[in-house]
C-alpha positions in Angstrom: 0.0 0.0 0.0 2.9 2.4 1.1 4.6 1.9 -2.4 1.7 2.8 -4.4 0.7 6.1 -2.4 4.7 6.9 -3.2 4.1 6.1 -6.6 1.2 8.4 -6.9 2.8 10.7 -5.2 6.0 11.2 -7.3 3.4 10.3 -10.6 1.1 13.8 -9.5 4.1 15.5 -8.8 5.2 14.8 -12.7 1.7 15.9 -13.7 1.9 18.9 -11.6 5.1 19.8 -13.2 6.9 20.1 -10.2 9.7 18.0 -11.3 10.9 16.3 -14.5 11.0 13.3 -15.9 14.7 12.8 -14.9 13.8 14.1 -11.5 11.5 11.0 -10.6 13.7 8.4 -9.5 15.4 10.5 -7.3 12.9 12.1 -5.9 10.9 9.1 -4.6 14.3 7.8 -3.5 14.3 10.7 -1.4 10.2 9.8 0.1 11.8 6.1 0.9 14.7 7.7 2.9 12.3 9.7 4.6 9.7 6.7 5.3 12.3 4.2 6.4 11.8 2.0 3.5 15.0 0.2 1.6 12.8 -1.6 -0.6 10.5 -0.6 -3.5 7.8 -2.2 -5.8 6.2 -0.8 -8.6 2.8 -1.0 -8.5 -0.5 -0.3 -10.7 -2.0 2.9 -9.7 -5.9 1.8 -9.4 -7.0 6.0 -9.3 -5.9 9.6 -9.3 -5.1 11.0 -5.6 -5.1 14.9 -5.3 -1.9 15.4 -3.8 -3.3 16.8 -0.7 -5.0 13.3 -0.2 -2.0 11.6 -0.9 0.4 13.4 1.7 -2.3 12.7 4.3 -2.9 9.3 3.8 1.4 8.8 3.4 1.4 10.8 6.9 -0.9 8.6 8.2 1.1 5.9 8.0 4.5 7.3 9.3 2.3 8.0 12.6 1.0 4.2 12.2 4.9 2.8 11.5 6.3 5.3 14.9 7.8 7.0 12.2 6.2 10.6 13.6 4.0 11.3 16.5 0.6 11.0 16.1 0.3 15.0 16.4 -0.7 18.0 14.6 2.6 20.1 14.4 4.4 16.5 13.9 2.8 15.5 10.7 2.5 19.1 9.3 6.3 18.7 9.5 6.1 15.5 7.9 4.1 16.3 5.6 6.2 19.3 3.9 9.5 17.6 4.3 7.4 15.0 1.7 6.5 17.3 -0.7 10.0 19.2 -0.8 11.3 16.0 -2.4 9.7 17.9 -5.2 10.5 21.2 -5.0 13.1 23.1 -6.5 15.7 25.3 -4.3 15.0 29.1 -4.2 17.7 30.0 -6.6 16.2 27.6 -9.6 12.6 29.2 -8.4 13.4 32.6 -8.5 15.6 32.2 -12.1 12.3 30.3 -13.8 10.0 33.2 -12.2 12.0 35.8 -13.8 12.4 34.6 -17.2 9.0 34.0 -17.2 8.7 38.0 -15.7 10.1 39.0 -18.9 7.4 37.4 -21.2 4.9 39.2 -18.9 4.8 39.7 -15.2 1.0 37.5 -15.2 2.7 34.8 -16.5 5.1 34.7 -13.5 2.9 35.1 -11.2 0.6 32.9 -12.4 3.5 30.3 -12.3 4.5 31.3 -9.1 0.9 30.8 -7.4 0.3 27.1 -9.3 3.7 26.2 -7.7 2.6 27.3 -4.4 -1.4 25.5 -4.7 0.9 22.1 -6.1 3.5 22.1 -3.5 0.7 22.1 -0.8 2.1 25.6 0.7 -1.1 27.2 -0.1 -3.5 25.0 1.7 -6.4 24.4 -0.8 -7.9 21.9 0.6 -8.4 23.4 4.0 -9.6 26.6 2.0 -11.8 25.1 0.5 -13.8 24.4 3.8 -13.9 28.3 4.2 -17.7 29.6 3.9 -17.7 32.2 1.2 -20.2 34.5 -0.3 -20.7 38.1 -1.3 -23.3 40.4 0.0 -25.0 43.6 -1.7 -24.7 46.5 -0.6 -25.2 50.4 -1.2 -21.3 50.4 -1.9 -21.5 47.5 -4.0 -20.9 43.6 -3.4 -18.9 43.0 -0.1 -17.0 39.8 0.3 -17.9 37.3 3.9 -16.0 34.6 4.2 -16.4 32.6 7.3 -12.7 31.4 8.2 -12.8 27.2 8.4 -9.5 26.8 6.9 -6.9 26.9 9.5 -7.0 23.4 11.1 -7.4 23.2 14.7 -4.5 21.8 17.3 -5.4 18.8 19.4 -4.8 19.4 23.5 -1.7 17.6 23.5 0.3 19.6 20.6 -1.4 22.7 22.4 0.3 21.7 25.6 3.5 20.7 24.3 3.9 24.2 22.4 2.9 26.0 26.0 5.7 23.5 27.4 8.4 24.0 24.4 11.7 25.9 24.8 11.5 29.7 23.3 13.4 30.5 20.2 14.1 33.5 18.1 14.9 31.9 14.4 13.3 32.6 13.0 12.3 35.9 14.7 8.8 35.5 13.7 6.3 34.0 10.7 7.1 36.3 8.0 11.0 36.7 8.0 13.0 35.0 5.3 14.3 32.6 7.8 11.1 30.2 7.1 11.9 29.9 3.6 12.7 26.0 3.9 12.8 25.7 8.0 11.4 22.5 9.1 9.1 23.9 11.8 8.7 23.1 15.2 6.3 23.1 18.0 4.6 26.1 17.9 6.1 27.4 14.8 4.4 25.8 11.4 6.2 23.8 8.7 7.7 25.7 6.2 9.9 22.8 4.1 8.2 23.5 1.1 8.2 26.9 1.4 9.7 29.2 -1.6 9.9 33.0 -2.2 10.6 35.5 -4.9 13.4 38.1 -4.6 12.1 42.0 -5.6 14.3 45.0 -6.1 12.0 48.0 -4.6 13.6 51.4 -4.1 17.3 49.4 -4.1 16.2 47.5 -1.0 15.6 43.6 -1.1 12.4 42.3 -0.6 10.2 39.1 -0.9 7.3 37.9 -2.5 5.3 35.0 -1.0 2.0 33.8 -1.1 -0.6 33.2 2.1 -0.5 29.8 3.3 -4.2 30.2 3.9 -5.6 32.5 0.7 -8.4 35.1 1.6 -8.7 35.8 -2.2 -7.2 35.0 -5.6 -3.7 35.0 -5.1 -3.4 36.6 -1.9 0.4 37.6 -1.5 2.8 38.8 1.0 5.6 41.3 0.3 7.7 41.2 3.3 11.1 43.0 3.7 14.4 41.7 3.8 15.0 42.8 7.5 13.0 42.1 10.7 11.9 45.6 11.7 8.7 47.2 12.9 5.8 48.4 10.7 6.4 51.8 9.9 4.4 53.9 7.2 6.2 56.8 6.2 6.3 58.6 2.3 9.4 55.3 1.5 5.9 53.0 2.1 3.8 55.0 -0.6 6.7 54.8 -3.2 7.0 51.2 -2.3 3.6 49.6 -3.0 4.0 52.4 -6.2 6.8 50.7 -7.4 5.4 47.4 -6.5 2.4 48.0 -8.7 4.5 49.2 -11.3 6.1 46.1 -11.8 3.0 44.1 -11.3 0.3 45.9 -12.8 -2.1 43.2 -12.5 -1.6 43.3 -8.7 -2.3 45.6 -5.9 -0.5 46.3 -3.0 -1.7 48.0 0.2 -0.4 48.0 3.6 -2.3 47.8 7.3 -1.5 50.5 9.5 1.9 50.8 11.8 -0.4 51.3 15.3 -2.6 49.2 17.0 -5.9 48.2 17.3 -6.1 49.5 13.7 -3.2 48.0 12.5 -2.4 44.3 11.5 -1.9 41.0 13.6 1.8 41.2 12.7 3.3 44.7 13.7 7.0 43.1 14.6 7.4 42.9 10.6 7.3 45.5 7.6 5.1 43.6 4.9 2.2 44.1 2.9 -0.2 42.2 1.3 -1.7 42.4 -2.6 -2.7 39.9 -4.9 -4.9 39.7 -8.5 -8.0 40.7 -6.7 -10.5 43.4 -7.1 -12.3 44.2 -4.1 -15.5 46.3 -4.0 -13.6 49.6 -2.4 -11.7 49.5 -5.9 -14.3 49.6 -7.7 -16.0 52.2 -5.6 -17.1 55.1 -7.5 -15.7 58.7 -6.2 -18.5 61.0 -3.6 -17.0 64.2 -4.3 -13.8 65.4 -6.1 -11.9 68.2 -4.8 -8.3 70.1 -5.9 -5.0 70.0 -3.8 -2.8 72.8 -3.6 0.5 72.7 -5.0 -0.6 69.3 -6.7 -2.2 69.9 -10.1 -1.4 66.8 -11.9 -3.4 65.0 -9.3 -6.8 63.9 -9.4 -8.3 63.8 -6.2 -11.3 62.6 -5.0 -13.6 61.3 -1.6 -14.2 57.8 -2.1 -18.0 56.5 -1.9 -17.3 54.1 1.2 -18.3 53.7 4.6 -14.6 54.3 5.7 -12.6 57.4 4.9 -11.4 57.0 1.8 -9.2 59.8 -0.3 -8.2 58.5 -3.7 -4.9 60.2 -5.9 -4.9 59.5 -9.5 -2.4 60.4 -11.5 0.4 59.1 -14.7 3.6 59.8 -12.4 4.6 58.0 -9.2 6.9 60.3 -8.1 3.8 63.1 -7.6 1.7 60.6 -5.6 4.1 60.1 -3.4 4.8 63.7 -2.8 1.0 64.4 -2.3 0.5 61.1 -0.1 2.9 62.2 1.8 2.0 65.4 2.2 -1.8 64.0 3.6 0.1 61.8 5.7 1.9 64.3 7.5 -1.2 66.4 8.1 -3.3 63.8 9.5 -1.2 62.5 11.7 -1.2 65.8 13.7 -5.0 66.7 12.7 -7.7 66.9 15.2 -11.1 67.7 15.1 -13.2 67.1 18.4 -16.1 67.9 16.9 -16.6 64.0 15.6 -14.0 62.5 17.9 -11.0 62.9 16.2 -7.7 63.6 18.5 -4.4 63.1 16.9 -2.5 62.2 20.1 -3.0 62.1 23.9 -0.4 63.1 25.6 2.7 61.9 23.5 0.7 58.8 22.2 -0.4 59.0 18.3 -3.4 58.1 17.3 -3.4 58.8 14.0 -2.3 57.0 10.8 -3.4 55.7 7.6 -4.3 52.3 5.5 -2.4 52.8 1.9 -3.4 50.9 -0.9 -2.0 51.5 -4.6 -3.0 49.7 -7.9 -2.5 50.3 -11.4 -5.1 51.3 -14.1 -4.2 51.8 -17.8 -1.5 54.6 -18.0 -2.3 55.8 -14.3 -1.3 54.7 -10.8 -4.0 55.3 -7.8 -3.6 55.1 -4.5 -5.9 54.9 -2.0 -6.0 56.4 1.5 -7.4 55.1 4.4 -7.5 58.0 7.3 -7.8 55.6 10.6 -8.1 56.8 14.4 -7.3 54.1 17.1 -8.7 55.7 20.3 -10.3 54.3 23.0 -12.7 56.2 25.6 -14.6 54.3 28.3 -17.1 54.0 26.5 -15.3 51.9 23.8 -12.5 50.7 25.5 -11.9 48.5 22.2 -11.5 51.4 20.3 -14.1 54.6 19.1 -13.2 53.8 15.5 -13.9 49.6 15.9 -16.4 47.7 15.9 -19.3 48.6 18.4 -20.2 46.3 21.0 -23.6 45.8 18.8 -21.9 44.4 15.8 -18.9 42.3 18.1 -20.7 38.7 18.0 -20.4 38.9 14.7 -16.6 40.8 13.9 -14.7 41.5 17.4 -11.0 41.8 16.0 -9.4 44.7 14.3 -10.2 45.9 11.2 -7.0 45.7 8.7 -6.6 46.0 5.1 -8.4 43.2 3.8 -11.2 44.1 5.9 -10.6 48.0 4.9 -11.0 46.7 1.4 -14.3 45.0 1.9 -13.8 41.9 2.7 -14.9 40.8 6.1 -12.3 37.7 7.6 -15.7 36.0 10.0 -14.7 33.6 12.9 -15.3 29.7 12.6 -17.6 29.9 15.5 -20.2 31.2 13.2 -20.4 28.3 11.2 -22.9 26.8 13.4 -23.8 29.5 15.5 -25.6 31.1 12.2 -27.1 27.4 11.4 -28.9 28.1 15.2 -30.0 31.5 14.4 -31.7 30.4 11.1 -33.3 27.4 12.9 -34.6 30.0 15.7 -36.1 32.1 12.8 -37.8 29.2 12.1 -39.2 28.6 15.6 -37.0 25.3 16.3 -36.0 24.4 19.4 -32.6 25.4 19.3 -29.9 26.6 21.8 -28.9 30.4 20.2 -25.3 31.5 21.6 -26.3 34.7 23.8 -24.5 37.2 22.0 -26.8 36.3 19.3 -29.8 36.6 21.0 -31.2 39.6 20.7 -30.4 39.8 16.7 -31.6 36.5 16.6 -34.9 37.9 18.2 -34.9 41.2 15.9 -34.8 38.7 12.6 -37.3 36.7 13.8 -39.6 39.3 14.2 -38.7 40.2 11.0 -39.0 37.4 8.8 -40.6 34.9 10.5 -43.4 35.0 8.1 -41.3 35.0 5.1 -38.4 32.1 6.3 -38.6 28.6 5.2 -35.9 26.0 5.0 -35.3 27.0 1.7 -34.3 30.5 2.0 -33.5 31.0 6.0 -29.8 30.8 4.9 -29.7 33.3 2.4 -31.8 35.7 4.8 -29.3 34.9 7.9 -26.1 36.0 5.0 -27.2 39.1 3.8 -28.1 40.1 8.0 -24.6 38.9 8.4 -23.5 41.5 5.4 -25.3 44.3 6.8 -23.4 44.0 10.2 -20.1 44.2 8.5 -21.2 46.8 6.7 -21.8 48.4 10.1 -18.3 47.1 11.0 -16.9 49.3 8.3 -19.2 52.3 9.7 -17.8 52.0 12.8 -14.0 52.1 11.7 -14.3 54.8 9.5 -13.2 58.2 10.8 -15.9 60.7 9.2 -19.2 58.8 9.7 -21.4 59.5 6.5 -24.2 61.5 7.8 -24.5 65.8 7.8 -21.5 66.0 10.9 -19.3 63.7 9.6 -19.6 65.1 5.8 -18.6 68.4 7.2 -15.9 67.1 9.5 -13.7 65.3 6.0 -14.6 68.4 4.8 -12.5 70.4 7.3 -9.8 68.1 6.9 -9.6 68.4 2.8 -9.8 72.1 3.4 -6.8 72.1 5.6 -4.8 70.4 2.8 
């Protein structure tokens, strides 16, 4: 049995293109080391395996042979170790991604992501579990996706990690240090793990997909050295570059504070991908001119966050007038709608960039973001509201910024409840959904069946992040609020 799941193996790894035909002996010489096996039959493959399958079923057996613990960080170890038999080393990745760069940066790309879905880095199988729907709105179609994809640790690898010596090497998830490093407990398996080397602004940084893509190819863009987020005028000609020499990508970057910043602060990255989210394709409110910047076209976005949008042919100019927004928000305040650049010597204020190329002209977007707290919020003023939490508690980041809500698993079932209460089933509702469960009975209780309580429960679910994105934005979009971003463009 053992010898035909290698077989496979090293057969889909040929059809994947992930070696050659002269690669295949070696490579499954390679498995055998790794499985303890000195002997090898060929055998008659009775049906195609996803690769995926394959690597679970081989891991399976290494935990039944001793060969591995029986436990979640073990056989995610063992399992990329298996599937870098296949993969070639950085240097030959990087050389095939750029001469395929010079037939057309999509091309590479596309390359580059196929490798990462075939080498098991991106984990499409888990992903696939992932609930994931759009949801209309006055702003367009917002994305939900209801996160089932990361696999959950059993007690025992949870205690061992609690229990497990402290490293710093890698320093943390996103540093080039993972590119190949085994894993450990408490630190995930990065064996068959590959990145592309990018010249921005004479400084080295990396391209890498998400091991756990939100959206069609989902990447990272970390840099080459393990310092703190920052966003400064460098970060706008950055993710200009960036899009310059990826045109079919954007490139944005979560903000450098907390609470409206990203989970990963410890790290300058940013994430992009092939991907166009409904803020993109947001049409502009209001248009207005900027001193000093009259190759610019500037406008208010039409989006429930504060949104200014720069258009124009030359980089260079973007960056000047980014920068030039930048600088006056951070020290802008207007207590009239809550805004207060600092308290005390603590900054509050700082923005979400996102650029993207259209035709002959680059935008970029910026977010204007607030993160303070009041007793009242002690969560944050500009975060989700305590009557929107049981659906979207955590911060609200890019991808979010962009329109794309990133849901807990616990709603997987806990919506299943709420539509069965609609229903009037006995069912037990979680009691941060009771109330909203009780308001959309009320409300479509007459209408529900089994047929359509789902879809009614999703678009209720798309409203509240909706109201998620309300909450987070810093010039709410009612008479007070319109004349408050008004101040601000007037101070430009």
């Amino acid at each position: 049995m053992i010898n035909q799941l290698v077989q496979q193996l090293v057969h889909q790894a040929l059809a994947a293109g992930l070696i050659e035909r002269e690669d295949e002996i070696y490579a499954r010489n390679q498995l055998l080391a790794l499985l303890h096996l000195a002997d090898f039959n060929e055998m008659e493959m009775s049906e195609e395996i996803e690769i995926p399958d394959l690597l679970e079923q081989i891991v399976d057996y290494a935990c039944s042979q001793g060969i591995i613990e029986n436990l979640f960080d073990e056989k995610e170890i063992f399992s990329s170790k298996l599937i870098n038999c296949f993969i070639a080393r950085p240097s030959s990745v990087n050389q095939l991604f750029f001469e395929k760069y010079q037939q057309d940066p999509l091309v590479a790309t596309e390359y580059f992501y196929q490798l990462s879905k075939n080498s098991n880095y991106i984990q499409m199988k888990q992903i696939k579990k992932n609930i994931e729907y759009k949801a209309e709105t006055e702003y367009g179609a917002i994305d939900i996706t209801i996160n089932l994809s990361k696999p959950e640790k059993d007690p025992v690898s949870i205690a061992r990690e609690r229990a497990a010596e402290k490293t710093s090497y890698p320093k943390c998830l996103l540093c080039i240090e993972n590119e190949g490093y085994a894993g450990r407990i408490g630190h995930p398996a990065r064996s068959n793990h590959r990145m592309i080397r990018l010249n921005l602004l004479e400084e080295t940084w990396y391209l890498q997909f998400s091991p756990y893509v939100y959206y069609n190819e989902h990447c990272i863009v970390l840099s080459e050295k393990h310092t703190d987020m920052k966003l400064s005028p460098v970060t706008f000609a950055r993710l200009l570059t960036f899009v310059e020499q990826f045109p079919h990508y954007f490139l944005g970057s979560n903000a450098d504070i907390p609470i409206v910043g990203g989970s990963i602060l410890s790290h300058e990255h940013y994430q992009g991908g092939n991907y166009e989210f409904a803020m993109a394709k947001a049409d502009s409110d209001w248009a207005f001119a900027m001193g000093g910047f009259p190759n610019i076209e500037c406008s208010v976005v039409k989006w429930p966050m504060s949104v200014i949008r720069l258009r124009s042919e030359r980089k260079d100019s973007l960056v000047e007038a980014g920068a030039h927004i930048l600088a006056k928000w951070k020290n802008y305040s207007d207590e009239a709608v809550g805004v207060l650049a600092r308290t005390g010597e603590i900054p509050h204020n700082t923005i979400t960039p996102i650029a993207r190329k259209k035709g002959d002209y680059f935008e970029l977007d910026l977010v204007l973001r607030n993160n303070r707290t009041s007793e009242e919020h002690p969560l944050g003023i500009f975060h989700p509201h305590p009557d929107v939490q049981h659906i979207k508690k955590e911060n609200i980041g890019l991808i979010e910024v962009m329109g794309l809500a990133v849901l807990p698993p616990r709603l997987k079932d806990e919506l299943e409840d709420v539509g069965n209460y609609i229903l009037g089933k006995t069912t037990e509702v979680a009691g941060y959904h009771v109330n909203w469960a009780e308001e959309l009975k009320a409300r479509y209780q007459a209408v529900a069946s089994e047929s359509n309580v789902e879809g009614l429960v999703r678009e209720e679910v798309g409203k509240k992040f909706l109201k998620v994105l309300e909450d987070a934005g810093v010039f709410k979009r009612d008479a007070a609020g319109a004349a408050g971003f008004r101040r601000f463009i007037e101070s430009l």
